[in-house]
C-alpha positions in Angstrom: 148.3 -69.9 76.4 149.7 -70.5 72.8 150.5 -67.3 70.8 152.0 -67.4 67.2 153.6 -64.4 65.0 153.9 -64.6 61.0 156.2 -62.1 59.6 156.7 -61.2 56.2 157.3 -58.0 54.5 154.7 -59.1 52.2 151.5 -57.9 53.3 149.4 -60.6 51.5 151.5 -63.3 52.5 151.6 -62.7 56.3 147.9 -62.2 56.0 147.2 -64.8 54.1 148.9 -67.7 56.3 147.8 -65.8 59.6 144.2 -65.8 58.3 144.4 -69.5 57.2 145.2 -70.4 60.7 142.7 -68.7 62.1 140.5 -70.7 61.0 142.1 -74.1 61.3 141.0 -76.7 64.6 145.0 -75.8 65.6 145.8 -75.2 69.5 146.2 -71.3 68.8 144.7 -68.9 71.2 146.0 -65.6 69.1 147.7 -65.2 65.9 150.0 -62.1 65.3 151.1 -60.7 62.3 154.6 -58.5 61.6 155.5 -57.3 58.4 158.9 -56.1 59.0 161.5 -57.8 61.6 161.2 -54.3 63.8 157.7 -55.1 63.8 158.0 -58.4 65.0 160.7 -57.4 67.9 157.6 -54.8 69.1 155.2 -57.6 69.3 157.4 -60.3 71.2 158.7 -57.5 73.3 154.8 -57.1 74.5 153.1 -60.4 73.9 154.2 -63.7 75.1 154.8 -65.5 71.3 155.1 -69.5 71.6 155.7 -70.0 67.8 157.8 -67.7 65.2 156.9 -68.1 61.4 159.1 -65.7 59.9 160.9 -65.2 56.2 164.1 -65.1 55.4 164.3 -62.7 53.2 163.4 -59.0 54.4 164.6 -55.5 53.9 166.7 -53.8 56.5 166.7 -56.7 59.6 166.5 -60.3 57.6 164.8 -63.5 59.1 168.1 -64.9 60.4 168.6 -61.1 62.3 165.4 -61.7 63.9 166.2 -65.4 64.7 169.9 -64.2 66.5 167.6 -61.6 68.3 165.4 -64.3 69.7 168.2 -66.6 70.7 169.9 -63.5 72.5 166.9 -62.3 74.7 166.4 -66.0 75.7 162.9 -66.5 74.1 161.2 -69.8 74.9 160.2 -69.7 70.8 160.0 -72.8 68.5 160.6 -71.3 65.0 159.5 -72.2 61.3 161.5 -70.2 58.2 159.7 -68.9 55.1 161.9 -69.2 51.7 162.0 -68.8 48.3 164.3 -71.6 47.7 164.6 -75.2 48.9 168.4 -74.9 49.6 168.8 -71.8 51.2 172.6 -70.3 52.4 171.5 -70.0 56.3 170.7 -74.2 56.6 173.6 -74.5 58.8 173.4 -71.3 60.8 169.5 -72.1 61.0 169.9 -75.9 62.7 172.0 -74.2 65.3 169.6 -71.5 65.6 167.0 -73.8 67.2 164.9 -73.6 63.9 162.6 -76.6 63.7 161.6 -76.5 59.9 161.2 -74.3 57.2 158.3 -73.9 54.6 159.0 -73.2 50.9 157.1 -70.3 49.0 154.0 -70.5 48.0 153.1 -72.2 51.3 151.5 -75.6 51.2 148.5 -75.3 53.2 148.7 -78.9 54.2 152.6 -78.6 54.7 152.3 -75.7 56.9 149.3 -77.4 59.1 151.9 -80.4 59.7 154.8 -78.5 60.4 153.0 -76.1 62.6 151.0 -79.3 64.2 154.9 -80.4 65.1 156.0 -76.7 66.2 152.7 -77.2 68.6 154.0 -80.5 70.3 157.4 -79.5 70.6 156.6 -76.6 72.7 153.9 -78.4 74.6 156.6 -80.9 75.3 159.1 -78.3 76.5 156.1 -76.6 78.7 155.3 -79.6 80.2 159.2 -80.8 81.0 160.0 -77.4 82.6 156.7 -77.6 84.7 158.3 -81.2 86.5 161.4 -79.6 86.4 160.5 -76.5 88.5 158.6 -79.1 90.8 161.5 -81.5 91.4 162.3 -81.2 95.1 165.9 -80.1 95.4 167.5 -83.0 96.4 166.6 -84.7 93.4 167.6 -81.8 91.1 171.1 -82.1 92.8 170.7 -86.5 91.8 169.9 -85.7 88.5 172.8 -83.3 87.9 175.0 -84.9 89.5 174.2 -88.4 87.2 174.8 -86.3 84.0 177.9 -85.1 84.9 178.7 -88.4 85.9 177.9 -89.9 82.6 179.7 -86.8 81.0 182.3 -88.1 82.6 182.6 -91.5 81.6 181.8 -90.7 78.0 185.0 -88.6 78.2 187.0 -91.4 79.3 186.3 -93.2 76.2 187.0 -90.8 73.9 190.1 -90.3 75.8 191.4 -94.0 75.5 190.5 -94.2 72.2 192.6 -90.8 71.2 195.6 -92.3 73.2 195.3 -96.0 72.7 199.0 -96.0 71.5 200.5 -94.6 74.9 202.2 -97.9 76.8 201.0 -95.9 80.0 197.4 -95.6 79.3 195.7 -96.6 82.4 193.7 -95.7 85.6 196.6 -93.3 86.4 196.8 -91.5 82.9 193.0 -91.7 82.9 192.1 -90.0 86.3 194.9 -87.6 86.0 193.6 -86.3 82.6 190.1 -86.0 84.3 191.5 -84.5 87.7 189.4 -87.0 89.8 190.9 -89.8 92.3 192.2 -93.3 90.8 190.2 -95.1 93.2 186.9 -92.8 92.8 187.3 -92.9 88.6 187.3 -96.7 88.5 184.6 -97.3 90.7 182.4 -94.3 88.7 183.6 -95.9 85.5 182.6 -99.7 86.3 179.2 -98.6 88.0 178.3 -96.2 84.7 179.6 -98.5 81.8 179.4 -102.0 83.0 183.2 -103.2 82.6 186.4 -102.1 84.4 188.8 -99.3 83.2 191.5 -102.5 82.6 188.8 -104.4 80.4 187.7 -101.0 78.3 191.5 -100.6 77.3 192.0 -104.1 76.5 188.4 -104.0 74.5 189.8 -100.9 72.3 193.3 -102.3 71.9 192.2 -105.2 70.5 189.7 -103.1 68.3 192.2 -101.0 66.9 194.9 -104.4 66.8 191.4 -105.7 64.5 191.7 -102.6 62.0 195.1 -102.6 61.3 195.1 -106.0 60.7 192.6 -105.7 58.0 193.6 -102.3 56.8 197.3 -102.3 56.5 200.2 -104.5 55.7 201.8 -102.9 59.0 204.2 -106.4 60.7 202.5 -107.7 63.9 205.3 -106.0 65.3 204.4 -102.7 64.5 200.9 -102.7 65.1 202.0 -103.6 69.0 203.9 -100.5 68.8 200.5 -98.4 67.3 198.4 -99.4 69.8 200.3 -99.7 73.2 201.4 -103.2 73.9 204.5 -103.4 75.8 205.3 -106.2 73.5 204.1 -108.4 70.0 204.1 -111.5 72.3 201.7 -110.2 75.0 199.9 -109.1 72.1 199.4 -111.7 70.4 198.5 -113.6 74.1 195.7 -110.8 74.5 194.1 -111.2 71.2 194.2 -114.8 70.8 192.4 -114.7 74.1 189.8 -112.0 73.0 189.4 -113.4 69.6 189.5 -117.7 69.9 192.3 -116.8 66.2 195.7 -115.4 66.2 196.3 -112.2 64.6 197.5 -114.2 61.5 194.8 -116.8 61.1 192.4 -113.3 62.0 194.2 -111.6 59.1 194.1 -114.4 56.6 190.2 -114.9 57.0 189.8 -111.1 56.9 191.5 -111.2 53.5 190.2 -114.7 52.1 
């Protein structure tokens, strides 16, 4: 079942898109009507609503009051905003509201079949992803959380060698510690997740960030050894001669040519 509630302080409005639906070939089994946000908070209270077309603008309780409503009760709800204007102050609050789109007054008829058509797959989509969810056996609920963390995991790493590729120390002991898991455990996790070894995604990154200073700076080879971890210029330069087939020089000099 597939409810939807328009709400608008304007009578003719909210009666006017509500009875333009009606009659549309749309996968609506009831469409509700609210002309004033306490309005609309009766009716969802009561009636299981699937899709929220509401405007922004209302006395007392506005739109976005409505919208923080919905997000704190939990309501499964994909939402559509009615407005005036086509930049509106509430874009930003709106996106992390959940809202999927918003319609610009007076409503295109065509507009507001497409977005709505959209608002219609997305909670199909949702309906049908919670229904495999809730008939996943247990054991491979437990598998599938388990992997995410896992990848959350490795994701961190990376952002965590790239924020300290200047530390000398940065390794599998730096790493694991920062994470709180085992040496032995992290490297194994980290090679099966992202392909390459802990070792070879340091080395990768140093020479990327060896790459940009190169190009971007006049800093000596000897400093940019120092800004990105090498124990020394000479192992540097070994590293990225190897990586690279060029010396840092010759890499700099075609960079700038």
């Amino acid at each position: 079942m597939m409810n939807l509630l328009i709400v608008d302080d304007e009578f003719f409005v909210a009666e006017g898109i509500a009875n333009t639906l009606r009659y549309e070939n749309l996968e609506i089994d009831e469409v509700f009507s609210a002309y004033s946000a306490q309005m609309a908070q009766e009716i969802m209270e009561k009636e299981e609503i699937s899709i929220l077309i509401t405007d922004v603008e209302m006395p007392g309780p506005s739109g976005m009051d409505l919208l923080r409503w919905v997000k704190e009760k939990n309501f499964n709800i994909k939402t559509i905003l009615l407005t005036g204007h086509k930049k509106f102050e509430y874009a930003y609050e709106a996106v992390e509201l959940g809202v999927l789109s918003y319609l610009v007054k007076p409503v295109n008829k065509e507009k507001l079949k497409s977005i709505l058509t959209e608002a219609i797959e997305a909670y199909q989509k949702q309906q049908a992803f919670e229904k495999w969810w809730k008939n996943l056996p247990v054991e491979e609920i437990e598998a599938l959380q388990k992997r995410e963390t896992q990848n959350d995991t490795v994701a961190l790493v990376k952002r965590l060698i790239r924020e300290n590729i200047d530390q000398p120390e940065l390794g599998r002991a730096f790493l694991a510690k920062q994470v709180f898991l085992n040496e032995d455990y992290l490297s194994c996790l980290f090679h099966e997740k992202s392909g390459e070894t802990l070792k070879a995604c340091i080395s990768r990154e140093r020479i990327r960030r060896v790459k940009e200073l190169l190009v971007m700076t006049d800093y000596t080879q000897e400093e940019i050894a120092e800004k990105t971890g090498f124990c020394d210029v000479v192992y540097m330069r070994k590293v990225f001669k190897k990586q690279e087939g060029v010396t840092p020089n010759q890499y700099r000099e075609n960079k700038s040519s």
